[in-house]
GUTI-188468 format. One line per field, with one value per residue: residue in three letters; x, y, z of N, C-alpha, C, O, CB in turn. Coordinates in nm, 3 decimals. Atoms other than C-alpha are relative to their C-alpha. Last residue first. Glycine has a CB too. Layout:
BEGIN
r ALA/... .
n_u X/... .
n_v Y/... .
n_w Z/... .
ca_u X/... .
ca_v Y/... .
ca_w Z/... .
c_u X/... .
c_v Y/... .
c_w Z/... .
o_u X/... .
o_v Y/... .
o_w Z/... .
cb_u X/... .
cb_v Y/... .
cb_w Z/... .
***
This chain:
BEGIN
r UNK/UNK/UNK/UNK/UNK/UNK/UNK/UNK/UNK/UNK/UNK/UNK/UNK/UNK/UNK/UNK/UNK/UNK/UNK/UNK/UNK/UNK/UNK/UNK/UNK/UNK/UNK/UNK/UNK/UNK/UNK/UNK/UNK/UNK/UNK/UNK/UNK/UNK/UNK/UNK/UNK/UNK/UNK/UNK/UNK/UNK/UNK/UNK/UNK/UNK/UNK/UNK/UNK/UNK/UNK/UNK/UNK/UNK/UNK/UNK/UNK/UNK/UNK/UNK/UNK/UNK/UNK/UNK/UNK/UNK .
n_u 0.130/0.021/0.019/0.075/0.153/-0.004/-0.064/0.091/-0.027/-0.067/0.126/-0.079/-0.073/-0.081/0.078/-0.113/0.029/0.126/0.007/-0.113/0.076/0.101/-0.033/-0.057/0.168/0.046/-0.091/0.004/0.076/-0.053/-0.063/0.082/0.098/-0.105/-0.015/0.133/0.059/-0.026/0.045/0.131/0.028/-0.097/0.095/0.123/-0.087/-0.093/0.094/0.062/-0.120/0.036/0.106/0.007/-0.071/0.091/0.077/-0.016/0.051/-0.081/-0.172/-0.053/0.021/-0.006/-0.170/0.035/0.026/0.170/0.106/0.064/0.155/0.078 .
n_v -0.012/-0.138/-0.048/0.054/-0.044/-0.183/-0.092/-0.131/-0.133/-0.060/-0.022/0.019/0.114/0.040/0.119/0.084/0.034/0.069/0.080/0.115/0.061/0.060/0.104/0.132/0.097/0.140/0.101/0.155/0.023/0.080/0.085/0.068/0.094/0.095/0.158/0.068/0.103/0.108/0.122/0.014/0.084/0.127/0.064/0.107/0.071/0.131/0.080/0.118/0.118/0.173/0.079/0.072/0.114/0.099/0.095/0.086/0.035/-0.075/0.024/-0.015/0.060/0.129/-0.017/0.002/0.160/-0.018/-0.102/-0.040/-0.024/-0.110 .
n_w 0.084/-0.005/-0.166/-0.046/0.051/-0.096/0.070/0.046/-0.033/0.121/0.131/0.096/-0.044/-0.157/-0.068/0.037/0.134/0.006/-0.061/0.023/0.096/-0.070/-0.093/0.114/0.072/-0.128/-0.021/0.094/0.030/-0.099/0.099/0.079/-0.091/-0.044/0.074/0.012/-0.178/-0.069/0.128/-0.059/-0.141/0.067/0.068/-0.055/-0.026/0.042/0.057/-0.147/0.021/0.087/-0.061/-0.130/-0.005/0.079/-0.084/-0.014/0.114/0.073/0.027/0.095/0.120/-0.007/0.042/0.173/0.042/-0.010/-0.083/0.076/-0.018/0.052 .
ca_u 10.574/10.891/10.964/10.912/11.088/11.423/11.381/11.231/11.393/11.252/11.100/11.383/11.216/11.147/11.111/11.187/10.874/10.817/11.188/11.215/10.882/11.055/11.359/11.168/10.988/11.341/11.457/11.169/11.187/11.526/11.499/11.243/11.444/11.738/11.514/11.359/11.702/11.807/11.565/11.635/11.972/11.952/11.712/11.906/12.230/12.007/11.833/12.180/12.321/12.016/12.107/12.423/12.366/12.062/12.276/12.557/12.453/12.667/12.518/12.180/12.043/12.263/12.243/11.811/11.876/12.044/12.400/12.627/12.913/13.192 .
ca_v 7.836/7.899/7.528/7.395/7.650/7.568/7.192/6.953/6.639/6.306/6.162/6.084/6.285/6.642/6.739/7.116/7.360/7.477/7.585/7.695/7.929/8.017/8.160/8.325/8.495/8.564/8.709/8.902/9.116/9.154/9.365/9.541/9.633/9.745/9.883/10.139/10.196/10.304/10.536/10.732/10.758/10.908/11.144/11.219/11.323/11.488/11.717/11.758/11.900/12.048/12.273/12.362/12.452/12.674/12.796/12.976/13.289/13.370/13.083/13.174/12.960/13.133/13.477/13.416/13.250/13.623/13.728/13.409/13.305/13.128 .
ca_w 8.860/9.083/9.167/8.820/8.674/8.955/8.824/9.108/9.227/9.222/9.574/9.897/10.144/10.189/9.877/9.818/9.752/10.099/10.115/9.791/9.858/10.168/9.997/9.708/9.988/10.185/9.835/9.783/10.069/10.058/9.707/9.872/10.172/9.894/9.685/9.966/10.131/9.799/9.695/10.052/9.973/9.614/9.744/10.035/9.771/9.575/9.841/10.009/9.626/9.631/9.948/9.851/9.497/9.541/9.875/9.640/9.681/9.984/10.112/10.081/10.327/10.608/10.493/10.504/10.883/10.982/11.032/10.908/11.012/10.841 .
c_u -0.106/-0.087/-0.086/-0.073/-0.086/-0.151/-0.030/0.092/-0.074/0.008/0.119/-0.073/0.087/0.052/0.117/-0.094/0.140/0.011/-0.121/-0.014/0.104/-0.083/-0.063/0.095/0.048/-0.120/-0.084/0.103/-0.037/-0.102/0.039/0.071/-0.080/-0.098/0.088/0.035/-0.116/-0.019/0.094/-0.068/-0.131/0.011/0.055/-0.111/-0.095/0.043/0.024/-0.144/-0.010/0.023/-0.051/-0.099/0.037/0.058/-0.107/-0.119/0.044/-0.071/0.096/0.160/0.048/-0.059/0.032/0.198/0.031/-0.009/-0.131/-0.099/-0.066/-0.108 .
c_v 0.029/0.021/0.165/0.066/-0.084/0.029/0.107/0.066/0.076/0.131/0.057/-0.024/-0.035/-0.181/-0.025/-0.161/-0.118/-0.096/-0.109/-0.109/-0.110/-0.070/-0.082/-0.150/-0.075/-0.080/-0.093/-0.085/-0.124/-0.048/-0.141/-0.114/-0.025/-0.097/-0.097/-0.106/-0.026/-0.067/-0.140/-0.111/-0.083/-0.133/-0.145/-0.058/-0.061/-0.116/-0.125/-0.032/-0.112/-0.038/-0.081/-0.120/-0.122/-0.137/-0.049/-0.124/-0.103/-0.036/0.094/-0.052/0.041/-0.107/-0.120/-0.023/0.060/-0.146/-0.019/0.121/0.062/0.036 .
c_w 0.069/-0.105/-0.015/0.151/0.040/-0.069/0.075/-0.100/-0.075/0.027/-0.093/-0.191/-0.112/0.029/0.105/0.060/0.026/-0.149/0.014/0.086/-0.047/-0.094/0.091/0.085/-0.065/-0.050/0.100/-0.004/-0.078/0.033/0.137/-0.071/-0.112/0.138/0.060/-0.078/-0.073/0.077/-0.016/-0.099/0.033/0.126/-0.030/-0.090/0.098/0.056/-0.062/-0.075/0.123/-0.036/-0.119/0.023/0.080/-0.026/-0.107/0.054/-0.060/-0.152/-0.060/-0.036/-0.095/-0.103/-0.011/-0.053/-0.146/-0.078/0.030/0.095/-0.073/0.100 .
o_u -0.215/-0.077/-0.179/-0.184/-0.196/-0.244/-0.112/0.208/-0.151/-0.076/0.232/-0.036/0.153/0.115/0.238/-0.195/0.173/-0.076/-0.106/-0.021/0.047/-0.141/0.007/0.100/0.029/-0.150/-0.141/0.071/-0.073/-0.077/0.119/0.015/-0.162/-0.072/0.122/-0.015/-0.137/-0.010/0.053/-0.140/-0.139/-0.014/0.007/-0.198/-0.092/0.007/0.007/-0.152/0.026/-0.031/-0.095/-0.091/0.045/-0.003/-0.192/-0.121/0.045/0.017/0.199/0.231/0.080/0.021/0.077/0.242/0.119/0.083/-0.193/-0.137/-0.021/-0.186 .
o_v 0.041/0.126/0.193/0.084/-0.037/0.045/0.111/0.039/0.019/0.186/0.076/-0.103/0.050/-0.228/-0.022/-0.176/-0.161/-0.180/-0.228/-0.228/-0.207/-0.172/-0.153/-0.270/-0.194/-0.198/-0.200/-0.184/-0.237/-0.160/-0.231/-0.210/-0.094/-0.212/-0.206/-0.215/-0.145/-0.190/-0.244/-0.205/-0.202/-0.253/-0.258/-0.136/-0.184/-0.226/-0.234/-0.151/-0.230/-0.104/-0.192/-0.242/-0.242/-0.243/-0.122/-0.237/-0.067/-0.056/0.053/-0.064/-0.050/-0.194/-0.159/-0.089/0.001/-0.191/0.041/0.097/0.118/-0.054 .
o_w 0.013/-0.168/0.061/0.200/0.011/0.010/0.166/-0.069/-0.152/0.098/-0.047/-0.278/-0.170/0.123/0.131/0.128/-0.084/-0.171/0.040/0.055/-0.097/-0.056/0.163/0.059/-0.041/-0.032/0.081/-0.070/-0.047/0.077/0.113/-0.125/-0.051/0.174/0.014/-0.048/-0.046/0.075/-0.069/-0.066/0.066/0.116/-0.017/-0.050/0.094/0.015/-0.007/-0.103/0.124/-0.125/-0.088/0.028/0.055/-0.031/-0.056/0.004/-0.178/-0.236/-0.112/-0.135/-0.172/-0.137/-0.118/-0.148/-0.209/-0.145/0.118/0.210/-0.173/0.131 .
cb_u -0.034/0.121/0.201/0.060/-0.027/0.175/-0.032/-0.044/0.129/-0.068/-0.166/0.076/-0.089/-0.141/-0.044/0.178/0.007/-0.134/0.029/0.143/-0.054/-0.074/0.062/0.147/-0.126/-0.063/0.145/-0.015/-0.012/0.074/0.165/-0.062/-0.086/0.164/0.057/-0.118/-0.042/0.045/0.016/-0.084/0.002/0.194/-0.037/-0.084/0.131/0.100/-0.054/-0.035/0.173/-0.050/-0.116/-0.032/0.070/-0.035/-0.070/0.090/0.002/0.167/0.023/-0.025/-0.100/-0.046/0.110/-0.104/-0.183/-0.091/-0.015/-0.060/-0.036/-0.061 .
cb_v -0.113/0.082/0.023/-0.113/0.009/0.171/0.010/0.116/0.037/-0.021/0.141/-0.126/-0.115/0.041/-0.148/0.059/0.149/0.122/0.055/0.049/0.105/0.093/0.036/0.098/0.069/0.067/0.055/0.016/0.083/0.050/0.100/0.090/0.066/0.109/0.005/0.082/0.100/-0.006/0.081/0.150/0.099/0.075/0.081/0.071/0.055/0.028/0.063/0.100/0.079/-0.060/0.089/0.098/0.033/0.059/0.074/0.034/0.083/-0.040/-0.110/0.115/-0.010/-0.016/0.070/0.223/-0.093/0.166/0.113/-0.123/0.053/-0.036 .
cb_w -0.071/-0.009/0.097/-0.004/-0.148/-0.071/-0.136/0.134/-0.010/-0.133/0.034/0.068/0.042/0.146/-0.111/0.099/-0.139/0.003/0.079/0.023/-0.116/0.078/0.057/-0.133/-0.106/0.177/0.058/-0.148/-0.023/0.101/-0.099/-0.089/0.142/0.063/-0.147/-0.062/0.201/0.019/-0.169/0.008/0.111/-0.038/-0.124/0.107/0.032/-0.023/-0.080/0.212/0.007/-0.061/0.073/0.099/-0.015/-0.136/0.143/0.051/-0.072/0.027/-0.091/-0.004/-0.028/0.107/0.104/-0.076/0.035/-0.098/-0.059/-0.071/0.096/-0.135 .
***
């Protein structure tokens, strides 16, 4: 397709409300993923460091998981 002028081009043939925030959408949706997905990795490695600090290191009684993560 071309288009004659930028405004022809956003409109899409009247169409371009759909277009374009069907790409809004679809980077929103993106963009709110990548944030829970580094947050959700985030707290893992913490919860995985707080395990590690929290395990015994020699041969002492073991820990329950609510013990550890109190």
């Amino acid at each position: 397709m071309e288009w004659g002028s930028w405004s022809a081009f956003w409109s899409m043939g009247g169409n371009g409300l759909f277009v374009w925030g069907s790409y809004a959408v679809t980077f929103l949706c993106v963009a709110v993923e990548l944030v829970l997905v580094i947050r959700r990795r985030r707290d893992t490695v913490r919860r995985l460091l707080r395990l590690r600090r929290a395990a015994p290191t020699g041969t002492g009684a073991r820990r329950t998981t609510e013990e550890i993560f109190e």
